[in-house]
N, C-alpha and C positions, 0 to 999 in steps of 0.2 A: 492712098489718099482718096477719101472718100469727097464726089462734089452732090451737093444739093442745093436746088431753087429757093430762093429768100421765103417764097409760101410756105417751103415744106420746114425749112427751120425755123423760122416763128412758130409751124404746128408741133415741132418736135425736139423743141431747146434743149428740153431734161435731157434726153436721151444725146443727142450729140454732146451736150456737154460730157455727159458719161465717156460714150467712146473717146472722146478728146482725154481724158483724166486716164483713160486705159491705155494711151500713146497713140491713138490714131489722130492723124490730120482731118478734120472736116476744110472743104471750101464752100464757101456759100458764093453762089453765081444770080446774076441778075442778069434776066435777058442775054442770056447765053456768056456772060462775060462776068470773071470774079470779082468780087467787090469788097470779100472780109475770108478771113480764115479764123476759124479755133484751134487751139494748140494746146495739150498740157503744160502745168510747170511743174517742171522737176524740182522738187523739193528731199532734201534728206531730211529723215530723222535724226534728233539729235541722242547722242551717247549716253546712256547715264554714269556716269563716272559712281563706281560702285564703290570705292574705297574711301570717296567722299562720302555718299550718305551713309555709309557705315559710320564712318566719325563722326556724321551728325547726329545718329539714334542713339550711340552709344555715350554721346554728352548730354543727351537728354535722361533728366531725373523717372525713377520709376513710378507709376501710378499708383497712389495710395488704397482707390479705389475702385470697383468695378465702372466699366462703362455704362452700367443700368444703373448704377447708385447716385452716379457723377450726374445724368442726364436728368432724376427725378431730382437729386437737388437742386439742377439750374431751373427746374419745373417749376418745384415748390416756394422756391424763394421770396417774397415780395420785392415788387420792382417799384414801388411809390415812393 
């Protein structure tokens, strides 16, 4: 656990909050005595369930056209 004076982490938030997000503790002390802590939150990534978007691309219809063809048409179109 890392502690620092409330000067030095007002001058150096980015950076503590970094080491915080890497799992170190920061404590921020005032006048020799702690006042606040930062902490990471552990967060998971979520799974992609891959047998689902499989089902999902494969009930999707095939593209008739290219993706250059597709885009100058939404280009060209008029919109009035």
């Amino acid at each position: 656990m890392r502690n620092v004076n409330l000067a030095e982490a007002k001058a150096h938030l980015s950076k503590l909050v970094e080491r915080a997000a890497a799992g170190e503790t920061v404590r921020i002390m005032r006048r020799g005595k702690p006042v606040a802590q930062i902490t990471g939150i552990k967060t998971r990534a979520k799974r992609i369930d891959l047998s689902a978007l499989r089902a999902l691309t494969d009930a999707m219809p095939l593209q008739r056209e290219s993706a250059r063809e597709f885009v100058r048409r939404l280009r060209d179109q008029d919109h009035y």
